[in-house]
C-alpha positions in Angstrom: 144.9 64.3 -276.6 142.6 61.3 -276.9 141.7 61.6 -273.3 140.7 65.6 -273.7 138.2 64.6 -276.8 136.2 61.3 -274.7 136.2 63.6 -271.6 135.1 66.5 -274.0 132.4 64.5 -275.7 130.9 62.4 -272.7 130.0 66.1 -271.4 127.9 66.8 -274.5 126.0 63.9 -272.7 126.3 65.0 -269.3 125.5 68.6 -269.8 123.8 69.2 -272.9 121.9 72.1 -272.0 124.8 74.0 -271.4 126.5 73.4 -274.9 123.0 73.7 -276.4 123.0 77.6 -275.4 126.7 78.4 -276.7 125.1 77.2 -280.6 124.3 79.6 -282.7 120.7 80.2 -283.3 120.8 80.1 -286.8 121.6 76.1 -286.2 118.6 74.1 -286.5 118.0 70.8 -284.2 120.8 72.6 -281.8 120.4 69.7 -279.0 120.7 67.1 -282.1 123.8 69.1 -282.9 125.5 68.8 -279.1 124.9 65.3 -279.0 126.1 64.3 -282.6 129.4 66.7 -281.7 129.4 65.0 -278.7 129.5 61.4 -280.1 132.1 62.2 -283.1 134.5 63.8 -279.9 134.2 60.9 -278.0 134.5 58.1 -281.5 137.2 60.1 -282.9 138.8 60.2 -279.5 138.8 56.9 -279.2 140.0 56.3 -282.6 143.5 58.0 -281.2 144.2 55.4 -279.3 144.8 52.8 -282.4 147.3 53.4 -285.1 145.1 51.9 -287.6 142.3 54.7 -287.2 144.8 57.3 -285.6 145.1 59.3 -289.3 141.6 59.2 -289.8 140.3 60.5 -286.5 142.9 63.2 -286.5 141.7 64.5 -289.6 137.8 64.1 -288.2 139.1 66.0 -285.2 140.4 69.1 -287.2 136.9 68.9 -289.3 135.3 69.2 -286.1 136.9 71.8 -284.3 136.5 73.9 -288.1 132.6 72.9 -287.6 132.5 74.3 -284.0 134.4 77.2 -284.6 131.4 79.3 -285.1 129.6 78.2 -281.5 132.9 79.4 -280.0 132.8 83.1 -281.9 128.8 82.8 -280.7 129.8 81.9 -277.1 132.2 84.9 -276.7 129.9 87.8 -278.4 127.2 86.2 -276.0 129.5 86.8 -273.0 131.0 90.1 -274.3 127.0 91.1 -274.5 125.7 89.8 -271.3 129.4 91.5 -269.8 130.3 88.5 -268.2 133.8 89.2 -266.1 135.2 85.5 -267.6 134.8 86.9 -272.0 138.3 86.7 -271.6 138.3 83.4 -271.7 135.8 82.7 -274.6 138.6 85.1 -276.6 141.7 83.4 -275.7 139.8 80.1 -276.6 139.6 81.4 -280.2 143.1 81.1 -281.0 143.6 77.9 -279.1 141.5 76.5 -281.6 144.4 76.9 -284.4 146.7 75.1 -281.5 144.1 72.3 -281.2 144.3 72.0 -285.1 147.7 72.1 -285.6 148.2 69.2 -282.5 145.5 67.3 -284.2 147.4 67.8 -287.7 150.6 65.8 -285.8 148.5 62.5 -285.8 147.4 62.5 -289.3 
């Protein structure tokens, strides 16, 4: 799991622009926002890997992933508009987000 959030978060870094256009418009400072997401992926992933900060970075991931939820819900009605042949994806990534919680939820 740690691995999935430092891979996760160094690509906020890598490709911004692309997370930038899956953020709501309504978000103001979007880019701020992917790199900020990006860093609290990557600290909290870290944070994982040691039993003393395990508890408290599990709990930062499941805040996070609630925080991002509505980029996701934007990202698929952007797709479903634009009928892009992959909105099946964005979809079935809604629900994994429950999943993501509930594995996060293990560590704490």
């Amino acid at each position: 799991m740690s691995g999935i959030y430092i891979f996760a978060g160094v690509m906020h870094f890598i490709t911004p622009v692309s997370y930038v256009k899956i953020v709501p418009k309504y978000i103001p400072k979007r880019m701020l926002m992917v790199y900020l997401s990006g860093f609290f992926e990557v600290l909290f992933g870290v944070g994982l890997l040691f039993p003393e900060t395990q508890s408290w970075s599990a709990i930062g991931i499941i805040a996070l992933l609630i925080a991002v939820f509505p980029a996701n819900i934007y990202m698929a009605q952007r797709m479903k508009e634009k009928q892009n042949k992959f909105v099946w994806i964005a979809y079935l990534r809604l629900p994994l987000q429950a999943f993501l919680i509930y594995w996060a939820y293990l560590y704490v």
